[in-house]
C-alpha positions as CSV (number, residue, x, y, z in Angstrom):
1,X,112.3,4.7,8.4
2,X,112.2,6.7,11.6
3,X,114.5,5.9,14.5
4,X,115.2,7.5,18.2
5,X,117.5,6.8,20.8
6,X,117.4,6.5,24.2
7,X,119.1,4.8,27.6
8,X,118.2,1.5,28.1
9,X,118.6,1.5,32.2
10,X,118.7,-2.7,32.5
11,X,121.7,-3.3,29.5
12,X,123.3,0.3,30.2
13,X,123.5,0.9,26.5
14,X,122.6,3.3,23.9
15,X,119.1,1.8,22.2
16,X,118.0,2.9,18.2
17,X,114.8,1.8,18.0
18,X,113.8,1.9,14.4
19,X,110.4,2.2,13.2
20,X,109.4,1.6,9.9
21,X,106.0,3.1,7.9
22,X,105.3,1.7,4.6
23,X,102.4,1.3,2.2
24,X,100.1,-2.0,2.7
25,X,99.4,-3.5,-0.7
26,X,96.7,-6.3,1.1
27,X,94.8,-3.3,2.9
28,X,95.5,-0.4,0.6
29,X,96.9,1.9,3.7
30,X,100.0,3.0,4.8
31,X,100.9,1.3,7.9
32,X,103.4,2.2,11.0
33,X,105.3,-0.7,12.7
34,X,108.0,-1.6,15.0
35,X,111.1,-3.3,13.4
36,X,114.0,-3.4,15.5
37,X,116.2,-1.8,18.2
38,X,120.3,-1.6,18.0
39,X,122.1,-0.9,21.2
40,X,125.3,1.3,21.0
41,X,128.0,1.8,23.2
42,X,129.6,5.2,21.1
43,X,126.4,7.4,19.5
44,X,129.1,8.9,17.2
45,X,127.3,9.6,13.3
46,X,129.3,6.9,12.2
47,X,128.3,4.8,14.8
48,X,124.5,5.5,14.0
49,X,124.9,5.4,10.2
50,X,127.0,1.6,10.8
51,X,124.1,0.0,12.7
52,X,121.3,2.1,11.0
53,X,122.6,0.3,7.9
54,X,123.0,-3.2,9.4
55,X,119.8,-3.4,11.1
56,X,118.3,-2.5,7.4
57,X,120.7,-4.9,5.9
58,X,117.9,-7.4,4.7
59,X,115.8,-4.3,3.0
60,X,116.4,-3.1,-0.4
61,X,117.7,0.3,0.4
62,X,116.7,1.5,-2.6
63,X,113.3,2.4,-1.8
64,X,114.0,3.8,1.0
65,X,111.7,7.8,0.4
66,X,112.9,9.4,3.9
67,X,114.5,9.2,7.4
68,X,112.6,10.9,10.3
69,X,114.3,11.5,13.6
70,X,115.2,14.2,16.5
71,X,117.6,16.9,16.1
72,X,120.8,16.7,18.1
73,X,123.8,17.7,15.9
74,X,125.1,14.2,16.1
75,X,121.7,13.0,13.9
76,X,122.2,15.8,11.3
77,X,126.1,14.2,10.6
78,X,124.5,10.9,10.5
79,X,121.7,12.3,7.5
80,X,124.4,14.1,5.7
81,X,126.6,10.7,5.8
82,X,123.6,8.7,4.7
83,X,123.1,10.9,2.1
84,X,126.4,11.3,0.6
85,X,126.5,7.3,1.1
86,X,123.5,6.8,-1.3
87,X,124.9,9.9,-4.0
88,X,127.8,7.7,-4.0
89,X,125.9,4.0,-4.6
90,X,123.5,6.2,-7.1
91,X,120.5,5.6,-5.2
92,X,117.8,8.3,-5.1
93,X,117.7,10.8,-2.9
94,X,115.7,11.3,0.0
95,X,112.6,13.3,1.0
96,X,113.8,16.2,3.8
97,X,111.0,17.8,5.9
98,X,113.6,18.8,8.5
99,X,113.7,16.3,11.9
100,X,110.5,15.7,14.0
101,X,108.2,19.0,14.0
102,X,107.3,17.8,18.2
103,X,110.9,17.7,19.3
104,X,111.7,20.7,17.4
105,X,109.1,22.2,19.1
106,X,109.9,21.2,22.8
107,X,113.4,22.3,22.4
108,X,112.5,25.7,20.9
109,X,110.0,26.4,23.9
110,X,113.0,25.2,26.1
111,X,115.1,27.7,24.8
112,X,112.9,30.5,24.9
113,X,112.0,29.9,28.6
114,X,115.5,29.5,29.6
115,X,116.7,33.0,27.7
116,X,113.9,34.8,29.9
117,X,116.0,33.8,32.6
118,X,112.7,33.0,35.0
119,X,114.0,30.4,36.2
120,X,111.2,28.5,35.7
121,X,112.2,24.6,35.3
122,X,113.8,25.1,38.9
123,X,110.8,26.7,40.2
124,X,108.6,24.1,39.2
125,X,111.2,21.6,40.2
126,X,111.4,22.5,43.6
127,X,108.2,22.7,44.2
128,X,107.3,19.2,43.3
129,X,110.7,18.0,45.4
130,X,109.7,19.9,48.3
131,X,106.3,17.6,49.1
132,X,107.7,14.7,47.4
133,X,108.5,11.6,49.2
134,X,108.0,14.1,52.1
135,X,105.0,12.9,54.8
136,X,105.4,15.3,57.3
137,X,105.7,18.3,55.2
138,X,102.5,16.9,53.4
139,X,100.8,16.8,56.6
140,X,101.8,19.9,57.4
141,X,100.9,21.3,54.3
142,X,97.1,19.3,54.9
143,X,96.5,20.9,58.0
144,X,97.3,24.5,57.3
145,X,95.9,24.9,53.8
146,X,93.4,22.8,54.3
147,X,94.3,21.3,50.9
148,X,95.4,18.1,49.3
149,X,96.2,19.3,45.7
150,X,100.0,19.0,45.6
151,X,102.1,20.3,42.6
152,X,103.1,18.6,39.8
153,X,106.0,16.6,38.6
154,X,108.2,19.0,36.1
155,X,108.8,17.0,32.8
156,X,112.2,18.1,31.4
157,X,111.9,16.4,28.4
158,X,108.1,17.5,27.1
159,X,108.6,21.1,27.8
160,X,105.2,22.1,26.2
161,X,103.7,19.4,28.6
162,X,104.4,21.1,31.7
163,X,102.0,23.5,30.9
164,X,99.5,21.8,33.9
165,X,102.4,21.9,35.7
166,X,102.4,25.8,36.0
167,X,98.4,26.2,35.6
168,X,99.0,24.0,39.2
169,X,101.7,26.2,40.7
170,X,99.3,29.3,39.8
171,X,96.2,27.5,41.5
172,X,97.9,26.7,45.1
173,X,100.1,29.8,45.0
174,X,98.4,31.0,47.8
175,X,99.0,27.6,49.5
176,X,102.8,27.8,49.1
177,X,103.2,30.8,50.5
178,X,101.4,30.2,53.8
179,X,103.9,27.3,53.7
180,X,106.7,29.5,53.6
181,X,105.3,31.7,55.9
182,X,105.3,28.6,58.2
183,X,108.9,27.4,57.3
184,X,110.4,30.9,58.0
185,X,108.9,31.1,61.3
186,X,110.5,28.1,62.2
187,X,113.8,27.8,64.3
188,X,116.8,27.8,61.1
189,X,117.5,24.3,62.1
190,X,113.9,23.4,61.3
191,X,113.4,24.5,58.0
192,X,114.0,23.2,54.7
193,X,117.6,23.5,53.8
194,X,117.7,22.0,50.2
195,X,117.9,23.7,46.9
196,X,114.9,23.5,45.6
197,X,113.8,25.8,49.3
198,X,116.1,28.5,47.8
199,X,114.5,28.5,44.6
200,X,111.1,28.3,45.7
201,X,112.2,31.2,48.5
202,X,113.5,33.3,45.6
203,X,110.1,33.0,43.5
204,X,108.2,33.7,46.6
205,X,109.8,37.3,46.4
206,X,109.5,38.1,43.2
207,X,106.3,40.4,42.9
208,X,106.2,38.8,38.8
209,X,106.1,35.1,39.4
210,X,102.2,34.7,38.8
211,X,102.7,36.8,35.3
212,X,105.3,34.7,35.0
213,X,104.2,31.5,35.3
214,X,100.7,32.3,33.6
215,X,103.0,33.6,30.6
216,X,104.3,30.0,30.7
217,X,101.3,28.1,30.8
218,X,99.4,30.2,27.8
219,X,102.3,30.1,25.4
220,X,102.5,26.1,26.0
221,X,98.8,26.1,25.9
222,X,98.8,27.6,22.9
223,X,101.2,24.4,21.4
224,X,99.2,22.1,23.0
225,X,96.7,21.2,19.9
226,X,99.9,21.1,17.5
227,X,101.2,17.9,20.0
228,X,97.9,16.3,20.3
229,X,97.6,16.4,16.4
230,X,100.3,15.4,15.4
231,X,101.3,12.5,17.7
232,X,99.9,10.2,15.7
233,X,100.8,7.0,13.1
234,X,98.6,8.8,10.2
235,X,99.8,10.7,7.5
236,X,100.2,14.5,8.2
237,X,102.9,15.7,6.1
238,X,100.4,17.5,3.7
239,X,98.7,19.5,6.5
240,X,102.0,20.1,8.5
241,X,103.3,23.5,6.4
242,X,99.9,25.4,7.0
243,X,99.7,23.6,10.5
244,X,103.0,25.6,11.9
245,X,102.4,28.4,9.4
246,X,99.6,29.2,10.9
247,X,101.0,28.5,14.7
248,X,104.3,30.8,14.1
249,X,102.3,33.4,12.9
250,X,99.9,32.9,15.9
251,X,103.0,34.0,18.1
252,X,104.2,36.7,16.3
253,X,101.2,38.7,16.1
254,X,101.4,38.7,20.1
255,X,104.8,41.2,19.6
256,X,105.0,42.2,15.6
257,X,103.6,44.8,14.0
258,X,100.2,43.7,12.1
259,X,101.9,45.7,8.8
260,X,104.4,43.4,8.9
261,X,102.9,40.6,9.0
262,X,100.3,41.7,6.1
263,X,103.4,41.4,3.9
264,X,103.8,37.9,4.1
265,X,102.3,35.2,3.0
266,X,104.7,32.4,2.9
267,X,106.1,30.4,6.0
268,X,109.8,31.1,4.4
269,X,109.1,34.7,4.5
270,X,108.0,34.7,8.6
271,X,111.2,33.2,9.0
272,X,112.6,36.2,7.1
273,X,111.5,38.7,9.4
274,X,114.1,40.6,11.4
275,X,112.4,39.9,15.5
276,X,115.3,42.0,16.8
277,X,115.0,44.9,14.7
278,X,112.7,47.5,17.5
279,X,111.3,49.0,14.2
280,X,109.2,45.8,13.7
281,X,108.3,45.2,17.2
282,X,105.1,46.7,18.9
283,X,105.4,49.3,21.6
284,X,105.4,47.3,25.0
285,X,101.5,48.6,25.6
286,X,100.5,46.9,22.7
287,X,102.4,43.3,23.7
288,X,100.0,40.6,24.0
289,X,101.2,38.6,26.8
290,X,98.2,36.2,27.1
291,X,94.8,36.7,29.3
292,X,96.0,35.2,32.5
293,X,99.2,37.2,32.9
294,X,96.9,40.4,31.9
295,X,94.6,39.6,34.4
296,X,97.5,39.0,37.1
297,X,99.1,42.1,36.2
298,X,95.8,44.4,36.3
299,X,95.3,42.6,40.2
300,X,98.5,43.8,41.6
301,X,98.6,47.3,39.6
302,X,95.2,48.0,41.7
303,X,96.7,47.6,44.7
304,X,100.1,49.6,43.8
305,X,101.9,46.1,44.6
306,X,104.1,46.5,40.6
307,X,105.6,49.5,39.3
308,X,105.5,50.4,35.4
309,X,109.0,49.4,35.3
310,X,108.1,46.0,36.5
311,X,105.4,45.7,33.8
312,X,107.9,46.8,31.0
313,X,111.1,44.1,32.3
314,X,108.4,41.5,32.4
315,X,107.3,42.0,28.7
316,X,110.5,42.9,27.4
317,X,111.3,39.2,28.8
318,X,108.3,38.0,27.2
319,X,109.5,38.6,23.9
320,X,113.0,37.8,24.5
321,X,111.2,34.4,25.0
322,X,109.3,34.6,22.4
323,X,111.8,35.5,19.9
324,X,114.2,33.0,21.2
325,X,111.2,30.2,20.9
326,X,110.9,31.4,17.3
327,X,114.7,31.4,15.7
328,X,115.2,28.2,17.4
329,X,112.1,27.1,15.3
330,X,113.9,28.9,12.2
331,X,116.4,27.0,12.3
332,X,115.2,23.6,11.9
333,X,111.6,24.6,11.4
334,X,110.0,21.8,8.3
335,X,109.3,26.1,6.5
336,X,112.6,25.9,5.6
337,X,112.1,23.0,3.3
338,X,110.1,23.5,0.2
339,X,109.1,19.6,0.2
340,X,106.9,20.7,3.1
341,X,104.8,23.4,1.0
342,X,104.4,21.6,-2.0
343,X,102.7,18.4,-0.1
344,X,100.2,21.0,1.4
345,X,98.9,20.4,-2.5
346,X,97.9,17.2,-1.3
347,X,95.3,18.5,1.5
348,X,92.0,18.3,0.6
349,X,90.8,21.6,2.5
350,X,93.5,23.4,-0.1
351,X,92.4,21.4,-3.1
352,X,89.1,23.0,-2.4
353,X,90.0,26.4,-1.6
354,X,92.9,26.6,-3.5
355,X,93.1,24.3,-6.1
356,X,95.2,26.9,-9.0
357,X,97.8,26.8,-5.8
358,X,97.4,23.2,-5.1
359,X,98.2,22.4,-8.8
360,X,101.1,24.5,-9.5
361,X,102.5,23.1,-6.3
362,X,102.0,19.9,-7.2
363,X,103.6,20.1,-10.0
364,X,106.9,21.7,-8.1
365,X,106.5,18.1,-5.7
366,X,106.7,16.5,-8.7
367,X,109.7,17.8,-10.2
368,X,111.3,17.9,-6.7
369,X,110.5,13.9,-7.0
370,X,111.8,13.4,-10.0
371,X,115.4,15.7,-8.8
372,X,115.9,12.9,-6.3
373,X,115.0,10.0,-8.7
374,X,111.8,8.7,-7.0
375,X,109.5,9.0,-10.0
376,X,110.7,7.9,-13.7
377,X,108.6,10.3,-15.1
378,X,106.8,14.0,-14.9
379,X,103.8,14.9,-17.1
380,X,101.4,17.8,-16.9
381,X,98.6,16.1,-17.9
């Protein structure tokens, strides 16, 4: 069973929508379908756990394998009530791959953009609300840019997803500050007087907003493929250990010294690594900070426009965001839990590659079955 809540805008309430995925005995497939939706007034854990359980009321709970869902504080309460529910009505326990990989994901990036303190969201923000629902402006913007490419709506939801966003901001930079150029000529009384002005004004004069923003789009970028993949009704718990394994280790060659990486070769042990001890991190010359932001960087130092010191605050910030992205993933990350690696002994590229591996951790998902009572029965043969 999976579930997610949200504000239904026509009844004013809190709506669970439960989803339920189950194997297909006529086709021989597992299958994903819509059951049901509960609307709440309170979104307490007890309040989830009490219609969670009456909207299953006509299932045998029993076979229940796993609950997937978000990770607000408020769902964790509601898991760890669930499970000490069934512990108490000896039921078996449940498979835990942490909450959804994509929402742990969008909040992590969230997090690390915020720490930088870029101020990105309200860049991006105001931007979009400055043109928006705004004909004149528009016009003006038409006829002295020549232009009709407009920025994009910021998402704050889909962080990862507002990666266009940005690449959009980069491509009519230009564009917006002729605009501004424009507005500041303009009698006080004339110009744009709104928030999302100031911010905009304030990005205009910083000399590192295009590294900035570039930094934004190619860590989201790099994300991208992870969403795409995995938004989808198949399978893809066997593949999803080595799928962020791979992506976490992606991001922390970009600041962490190669001989530290070389020691590890699980996902736990990435999320072992101390990312504020200096000894581990590379010197700031060495920071990868993605090709666009190099690029922008390498523009302005040929024409004496950035100091050094500029260079080193703006990748200092980089891997403040960066390591903020990356213990926000710790924390929740499906690494932590060994469920995860063991089902990677169910992917056929490691059965081919790695089948000694793929057996003994097989075996382990077995036994970790058999803990929480849903298989009678572990052989080795």
């Amino acid at each position: 069973m999976s579930f997610d809540e949200s504000m239904n805008k026509v009844t004013q309430n809190e709506q669970m929508d439960i989803v339920i995925t189950f194997w297909n005995k006529l086709d021989n497939e597992i299958n994903t379908r819509y059951f049901t939706s509960v609307f709440l007034g309170h979104t307490r854990a007890n309040d989830l756990l009490e219609a969670f359980q009456k909207a299953l009321s006509d299932f045998d709970m029993y076979n229940l394998i796993q609950v997937s869902m978000d990770g607000p504080s408020v769902n964790w309460k509601f898991y760890d009530d669930l499970i000490s529910n069934r512990t108490e009505t000896e039921m078996p326990g449940l498979l835990n791959i942490g909450s959804c990989g994509l929402h742990v994901l969008h909040g992590a990036f969230k997090s690390g953009a915020n720490k930088s303190e870029w101020n990105i969201k309200n860049i991006l923000k105001g931007l979009y609300e400055l043109f928006h629902d705004s004909p004149a402006r528009r016009a003006d913007y038409l006829k002295i840019c020549g232009s009709d490419k407009y920025p994009k709506m910021f998402c704050q939801t889909r962080w990862i997803e507002d990666a266009e966003v940005a690449e959009r901001a980069i491509e009519i930079w230009d564009n917006i500050c002729a605009m501004h150029k424009f507005w500041e000529n303009l009698p006080k009384s004339k110009r744009p007087a709104s928030k999302s002005y100031l911010n905009v004004h304030d990005a205009i004069t910083d000399k590192m907003i295009l590294p900035k923003l570039h930094f934004f789009a190619t860590v989201a970028n790099l994300m991208k493929p992870f969403l795409t993949l995995y938004q989808t009704e198949n399978p893809m718990v066997p593949f999803l250990y080595d799928d962020i394994h791979s992506l976490i280790r992606e991001i922390m060659s970009w600041f962490i010294k190669p001989c530290i990486l070389q020691k590890t070769k699980l996902g736990s042990d990435l999320c072992k690594i101390d990312l504020n001890d200096q000894e581990n991190l590379l010197k700031h010359t060495k920071i990868n900070v993605g090709c666009g932001a190099t690029k922008s960087i390498n523009n302005m130092s040929k024409i004496d426009d950035i100091s050094s010191s500029d260079i080193n605050n703006f990748k200092k910030d980089c891997v403040l965001f960066l390591t903020t992205f990356l213990q926000k993933m710790f924390e929740r990350s499906p690494l932590k839990y060994s469920v995860t690696r063991y089902a990677s002994s169910l992917s056929p590229l490691n059965m081919i590659t790695k089948p000694d591996l793929c057996g003994s951790r097989f075996i382990h998902l077995c036994y970790h079955l058999n803990e929480l009572k849903n298989v009678i029965k572990v052989s080795r043969s």
